[in-house]
C-alpha positions in Angstrom: 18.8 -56.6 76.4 15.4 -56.4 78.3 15.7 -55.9 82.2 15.4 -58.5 84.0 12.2 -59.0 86.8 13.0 -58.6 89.7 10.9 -59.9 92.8 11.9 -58.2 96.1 11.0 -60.0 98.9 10.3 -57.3 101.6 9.7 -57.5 104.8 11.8 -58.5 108.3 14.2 -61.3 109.1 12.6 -64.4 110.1 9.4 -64.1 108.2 9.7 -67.5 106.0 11.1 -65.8 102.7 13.5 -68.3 102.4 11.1 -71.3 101.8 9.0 -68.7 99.7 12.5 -67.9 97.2 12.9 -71.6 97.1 9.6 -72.2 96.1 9.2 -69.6 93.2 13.3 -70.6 92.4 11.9 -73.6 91.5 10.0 -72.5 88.1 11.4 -72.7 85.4 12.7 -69.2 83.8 12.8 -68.2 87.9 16.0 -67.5 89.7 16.8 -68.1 93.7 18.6 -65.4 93.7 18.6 -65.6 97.9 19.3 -62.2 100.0 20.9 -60.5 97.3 22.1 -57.2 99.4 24.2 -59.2 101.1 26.3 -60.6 98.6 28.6 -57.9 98.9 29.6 -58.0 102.3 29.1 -62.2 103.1 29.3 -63.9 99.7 32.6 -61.5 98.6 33.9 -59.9 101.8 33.7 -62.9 103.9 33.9 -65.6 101.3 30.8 -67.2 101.9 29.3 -70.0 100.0 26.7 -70.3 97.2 24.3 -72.8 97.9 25.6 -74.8 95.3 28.5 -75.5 97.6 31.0 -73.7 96.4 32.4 -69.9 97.7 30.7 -67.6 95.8 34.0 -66.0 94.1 34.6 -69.6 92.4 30.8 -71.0 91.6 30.3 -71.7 88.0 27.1 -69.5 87.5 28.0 -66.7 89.8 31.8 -65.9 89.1 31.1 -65.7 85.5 28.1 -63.4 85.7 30.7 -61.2 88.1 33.3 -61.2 85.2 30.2 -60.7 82.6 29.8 -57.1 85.1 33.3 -56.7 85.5 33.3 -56.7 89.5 36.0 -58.5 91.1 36.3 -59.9 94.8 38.3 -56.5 95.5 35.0 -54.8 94.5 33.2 -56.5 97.5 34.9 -54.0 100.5 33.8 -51.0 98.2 30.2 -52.1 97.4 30.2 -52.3 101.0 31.3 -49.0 102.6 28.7 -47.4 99.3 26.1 -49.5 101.6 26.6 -47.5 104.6 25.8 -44.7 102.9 22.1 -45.5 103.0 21.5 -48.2 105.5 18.4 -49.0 107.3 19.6 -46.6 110.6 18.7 -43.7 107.6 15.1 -45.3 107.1 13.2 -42.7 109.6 15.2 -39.7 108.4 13.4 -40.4 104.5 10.8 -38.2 105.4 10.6 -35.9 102.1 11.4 -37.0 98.3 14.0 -34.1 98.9 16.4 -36.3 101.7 15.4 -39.3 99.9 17.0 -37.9 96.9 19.9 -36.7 98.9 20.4 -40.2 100.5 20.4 -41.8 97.0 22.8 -39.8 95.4 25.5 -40.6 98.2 25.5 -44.4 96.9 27.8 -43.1 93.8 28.4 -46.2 91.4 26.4 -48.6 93.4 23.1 -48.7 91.9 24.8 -49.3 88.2 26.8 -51.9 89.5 23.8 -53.8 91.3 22.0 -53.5 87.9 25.0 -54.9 85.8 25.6 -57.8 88.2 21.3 -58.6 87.8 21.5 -58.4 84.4 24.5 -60.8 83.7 22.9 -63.2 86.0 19.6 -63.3 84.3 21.5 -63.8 81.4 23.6 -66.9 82.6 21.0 -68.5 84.2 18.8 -67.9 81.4 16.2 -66.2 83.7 13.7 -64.4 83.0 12.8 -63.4 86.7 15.4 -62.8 89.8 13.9 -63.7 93.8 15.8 -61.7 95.8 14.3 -62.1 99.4 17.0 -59.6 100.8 13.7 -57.9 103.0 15.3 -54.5 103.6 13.3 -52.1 102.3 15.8 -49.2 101.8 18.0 -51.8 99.3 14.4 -52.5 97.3 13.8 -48.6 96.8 17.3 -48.3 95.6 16.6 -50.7 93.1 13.6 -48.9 92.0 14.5 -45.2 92.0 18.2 -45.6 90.7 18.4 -48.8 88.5 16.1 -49.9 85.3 15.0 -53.3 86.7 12.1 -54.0 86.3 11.0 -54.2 89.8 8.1 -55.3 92.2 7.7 -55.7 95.1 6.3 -58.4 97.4 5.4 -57.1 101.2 5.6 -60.6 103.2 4.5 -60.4 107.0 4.5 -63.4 109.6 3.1 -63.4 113.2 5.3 -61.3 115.3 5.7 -64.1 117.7 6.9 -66.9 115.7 9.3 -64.3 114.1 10.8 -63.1 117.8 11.1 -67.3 119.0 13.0 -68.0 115.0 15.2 -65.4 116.2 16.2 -66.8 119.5 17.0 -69.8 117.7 21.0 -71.1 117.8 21.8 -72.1 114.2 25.2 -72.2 112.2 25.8 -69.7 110.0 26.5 -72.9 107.0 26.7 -70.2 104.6 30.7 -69.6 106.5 33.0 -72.1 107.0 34.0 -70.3 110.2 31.1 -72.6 112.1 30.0 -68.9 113.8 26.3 -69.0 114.4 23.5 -66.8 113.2 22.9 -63.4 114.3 20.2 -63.6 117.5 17.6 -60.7 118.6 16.4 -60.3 122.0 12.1 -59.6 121.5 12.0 -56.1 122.2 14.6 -55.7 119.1 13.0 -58.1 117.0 9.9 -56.3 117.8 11.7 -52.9 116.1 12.6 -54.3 113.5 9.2 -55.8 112.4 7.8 -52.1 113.1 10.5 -50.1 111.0 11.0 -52.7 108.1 7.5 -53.5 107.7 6.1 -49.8 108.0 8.8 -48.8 105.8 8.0 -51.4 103.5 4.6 -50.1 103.0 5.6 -45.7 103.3 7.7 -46.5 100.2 5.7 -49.1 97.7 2.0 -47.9 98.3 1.7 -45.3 95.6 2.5 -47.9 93.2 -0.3 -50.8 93.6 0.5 -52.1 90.2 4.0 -53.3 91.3 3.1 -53.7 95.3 1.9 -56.8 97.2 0.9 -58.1 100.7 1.3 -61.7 101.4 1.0 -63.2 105.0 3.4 -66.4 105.4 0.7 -68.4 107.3 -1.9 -67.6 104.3 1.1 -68.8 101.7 2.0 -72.2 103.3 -1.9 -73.0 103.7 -2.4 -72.1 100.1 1.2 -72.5 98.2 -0.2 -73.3 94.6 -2.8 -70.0 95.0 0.7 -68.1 96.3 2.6 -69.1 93.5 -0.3 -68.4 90.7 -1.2 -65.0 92.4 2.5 -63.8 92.5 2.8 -65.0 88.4 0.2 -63.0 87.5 1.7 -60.3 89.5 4.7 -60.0 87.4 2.8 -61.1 84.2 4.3 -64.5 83.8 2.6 -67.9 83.0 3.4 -71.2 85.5 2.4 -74.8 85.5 1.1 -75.3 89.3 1.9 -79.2 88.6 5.6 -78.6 87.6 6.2 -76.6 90.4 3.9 -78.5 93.3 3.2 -82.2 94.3 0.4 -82.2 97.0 1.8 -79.0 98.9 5.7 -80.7 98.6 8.3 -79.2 96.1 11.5 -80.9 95.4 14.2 -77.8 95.3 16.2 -77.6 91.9 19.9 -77.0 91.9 20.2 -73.6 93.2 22.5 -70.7 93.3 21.4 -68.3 96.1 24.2 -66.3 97.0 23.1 -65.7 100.5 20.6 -66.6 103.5 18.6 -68.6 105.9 21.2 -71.8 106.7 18.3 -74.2 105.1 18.7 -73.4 101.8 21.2 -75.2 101.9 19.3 -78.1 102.0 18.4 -80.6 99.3 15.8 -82.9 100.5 12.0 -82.6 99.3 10.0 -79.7 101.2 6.3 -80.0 102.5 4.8 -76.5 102.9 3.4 -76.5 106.6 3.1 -73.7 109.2 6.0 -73.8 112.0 3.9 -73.6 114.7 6.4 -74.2 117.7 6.6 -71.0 118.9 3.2 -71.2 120.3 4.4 -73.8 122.9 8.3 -72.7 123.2 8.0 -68.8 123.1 8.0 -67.3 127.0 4.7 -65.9 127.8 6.9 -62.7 128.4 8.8 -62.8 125.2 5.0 -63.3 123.4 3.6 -60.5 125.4 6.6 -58.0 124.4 6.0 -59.0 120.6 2.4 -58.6 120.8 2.6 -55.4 122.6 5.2 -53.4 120.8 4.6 -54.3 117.3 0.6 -53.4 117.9 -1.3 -52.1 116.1 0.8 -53.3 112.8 0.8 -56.7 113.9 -3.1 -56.6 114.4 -3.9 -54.5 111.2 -2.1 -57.2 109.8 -4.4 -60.2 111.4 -2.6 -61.5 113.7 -4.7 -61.1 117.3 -3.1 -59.5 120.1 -2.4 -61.8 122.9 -4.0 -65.0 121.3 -1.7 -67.5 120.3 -4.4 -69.8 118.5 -4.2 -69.9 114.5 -5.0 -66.6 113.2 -7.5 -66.5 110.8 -9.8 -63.3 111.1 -9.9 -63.3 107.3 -11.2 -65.5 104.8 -7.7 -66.9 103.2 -9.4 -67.5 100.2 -10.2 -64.0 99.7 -6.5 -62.8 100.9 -5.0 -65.4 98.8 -7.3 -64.4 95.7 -5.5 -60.4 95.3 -2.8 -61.3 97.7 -3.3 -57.1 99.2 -4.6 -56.7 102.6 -4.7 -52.8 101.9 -6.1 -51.5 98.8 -4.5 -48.3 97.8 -6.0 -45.4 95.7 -2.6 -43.5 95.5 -2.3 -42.4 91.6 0.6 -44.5 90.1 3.9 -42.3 89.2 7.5 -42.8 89.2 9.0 -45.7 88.2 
């Protein structure tokens, strides 16, 4: 069987990937495959619900294609501890293709399992191209370097701001039934995160232009039909703007994301608009902190230090039109 597409979602928590996996879910031959790295320790471990409704063990699409890979809910605790052998605390020790190497070879059956569970999905879904927004940039490299996917990989950014106020945010956790609420940041964390993830994102995809990407969230929901065309082309596939998009609003299919932001759970018609609250909610203090400690990232990436008006300093068409803020001359190698 062909491997599967894969489109990796990278990036840091907050940063609108959700709405994006929705989106691009909703073409058909696409799967919503949500934050996929999680599965393991939230959809099996904790027996948390597909957004079809159902726990993950027991939904029709997703506890066949884990019988089709011959994992079982008992699988889940083991996946998990393989995980902490190369979790994102190991991201600044990659510095040579030596440790790199070393780190990946700790994951033992991991990577072979990931890649049986993708392909029995894209199978049973009849797919032809798995989202996964999971962001973290270390699970994307595995993925590359130790599975036969066919990977690429999509670098999405979002003001620094508006990602630091989504984080203070209280919101239950609807993918539990345990009614606990999401995880919350405090800015000066957020703020490390958005520098590791994101820097990482780029120190590991940028020799390979052909399969890397850059796509700022306020430049996607301003254009979504130029998104959506860009990233086909991207991983060589064909789409029908009109079967996907109605005047920027896209009515979400019946989905089967195994994991993620509480609103994919919901089923009413979506308009694409920038969530602009955090310009008039976010603290002054908690702005300045984001603003501060993710620079010069954050204003390499657009976004103007200590101005919280729209941030356009580029043309979007021109963004939009290669969807790669940096253009790389690295020679291609590896897979």
């Amino acid at each position: 069987m062909t491997a599967p597409k894969v489109l990796y979602i990278g990036g840091t928590g907050r940063s609108g990937s959700t709405v994006l996996d929705r989106l691009l879910g909703s073409i058909d031959g696409w799967f919503s495959g949500g934050e996929l790295a999680f599965l393991w320790r939230h959809g099996l471990g904790n027996k948390g619900r597909c957004t079809c409704g159902e726990p993950l063990a027991s939904c029709p699409l997703w506890s066949m294609a884990l019988a089709d890979a011959g994992i079982t809910e008992a699988d889940g605790e083991r996946m998990v501890e393989l995980r902490r052998r190369f979790w994102s605390v190991h991201l600044p020790l990659m510095v040579s293709e030596r440790t790199n190497n070393r780190f990946l070879d700790r994951l033992g059956e991991f990577p072979q399992t990931v890649e049986r569970l993708y392909r029995a999905v894209a199978e049973r879904s009849q797919s032809r191209v798995i989202v996964d927004s999971s962001k973290e940039p270390h699970y994307a490299w595995i993925l590359r370097q130790r599975t036969s996917l066919d990977v690429y990989f999509l670098h999405l950014v979002r003001d620094p701001r508006a990602i630091a106020h989504s984080w203070q945010r209280k919101r239950v956790e609807r993918g539990l039934t345990t009614g606990q609420l999401m995880d919350q940041r405090p800015s000066p964390v957020a703020a490390a995160y958005f520098n590791v993830s994101n820097g990482a994102g780029e120190a590991l995809w940028r020799d390979r232009p052909d399969r890397y990407r850059f796509l700022r969230y306020e430049d996607f929901v301003a254009d979504p039909a130029a998104t959506v065309e860009a990233l086909a082309e991207f991983v060589g596939e064909e789409v029908s703007i009109d079967d996907v998009l109605a005047d920027r609003t896209f009515q979400p299919g019946p989905a089967h994301s195994a994991w993620g932001n509480p609103n994919r759970f919901n089923t009413d018609p979506i308009t694409l608009r920038d969530d602009a609250a955090w310009r008039t909610e976010l603290s002054p203090i908690d702005a300045a902190i984001s603003s501060g400690l993710t620079s010069p990232l954050s204003s390499r990436y657009g976004y103007p230090l200590f101005d919280r008006s729209d941030p356009d300093a580029q043309p979007r068409a021109q963004r939009l039109r290669d969807l790669q803020l940096f253009p790389s001359n690295a020679n291609t190698h590896g897979k």
